[in-house]
N, C-alpha and C positions, 0 to 999 in steps of 0.2 A: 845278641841273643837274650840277655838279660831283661829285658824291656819286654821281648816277645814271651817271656815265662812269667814276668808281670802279671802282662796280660792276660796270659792264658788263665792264672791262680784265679786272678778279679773274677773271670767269665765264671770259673769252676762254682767259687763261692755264691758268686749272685744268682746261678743256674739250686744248687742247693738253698738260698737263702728262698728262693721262691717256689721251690719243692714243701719246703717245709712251713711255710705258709700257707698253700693250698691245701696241705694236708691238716690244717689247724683249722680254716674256713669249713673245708669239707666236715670237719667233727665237728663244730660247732652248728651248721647248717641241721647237720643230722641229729645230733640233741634238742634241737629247737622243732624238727619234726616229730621227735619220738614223744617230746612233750605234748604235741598238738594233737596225735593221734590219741595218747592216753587221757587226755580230756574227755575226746568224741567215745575212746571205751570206758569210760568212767573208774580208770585204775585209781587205786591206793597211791600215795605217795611211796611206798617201797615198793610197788608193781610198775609204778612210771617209772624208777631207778632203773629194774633189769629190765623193761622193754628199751628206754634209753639204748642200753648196752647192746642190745638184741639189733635196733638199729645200726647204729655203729658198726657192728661186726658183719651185717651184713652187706656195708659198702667195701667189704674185702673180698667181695665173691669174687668181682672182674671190674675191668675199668669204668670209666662213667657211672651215673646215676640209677640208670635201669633195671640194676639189683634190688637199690631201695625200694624204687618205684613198685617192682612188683613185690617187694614184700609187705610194704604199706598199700597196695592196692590189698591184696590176700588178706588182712587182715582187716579191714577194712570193708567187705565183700559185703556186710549185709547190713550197712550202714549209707546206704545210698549217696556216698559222695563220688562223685566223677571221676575221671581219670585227670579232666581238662583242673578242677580243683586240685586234685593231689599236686598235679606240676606245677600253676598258678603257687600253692604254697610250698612246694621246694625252691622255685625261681626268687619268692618272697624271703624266704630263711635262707635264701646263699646270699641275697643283698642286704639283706641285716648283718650277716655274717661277717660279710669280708667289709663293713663299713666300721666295724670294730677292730677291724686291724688296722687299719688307717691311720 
């Protein structure tokens, strides 16, 4: 039985270890969005800080991207950038992302 609780421990921790990974991609993805979009709004360096955050927070609404998505479309709205663009640059900032964990 020993061997089998081994086992189980490794799976626990590696299921965790890549929990907490994706949760680090995922925040780093979404900083590098909040960044891109306060360019296109032409924020202050301390208005990029808390829209940063403002993104961030709202990849807690529900699971997947589509939270961001429509908050960065919404704010975004009268800035004529696509939807096919917003995703093209999330798809772009999740593989810079997790190339840094690497």
């Amino acid at each position: 039985m020993s061997s089998f609780d081994d086992r189980e421990k490794s799976f626990e921790k590696k299921f965790a270890h890549d929990e907490e990974l994706q949760f680090k991609i995922s925040a780093r993805k979404n900083k590098y969005l909040g960044q891109w979009v306060s360019q296109i709004l032409g924020y202050d360096q301390e208005k990029e800080k808390e829209y940063i955050q403002a993104v961030i927070k709202a990849d807690f609404e529900e699971a997947g991207d589509e939270d961001v998505f429509r908050k960065i479309k919404g704010d975004l709205k009268n800035h004529n950038i696509s939807d096919e663009e917003i995703r093209e640059k999330m798809n772009e900032f999740n593989e810079k992302a997790k190339s840094e964990f690497k």
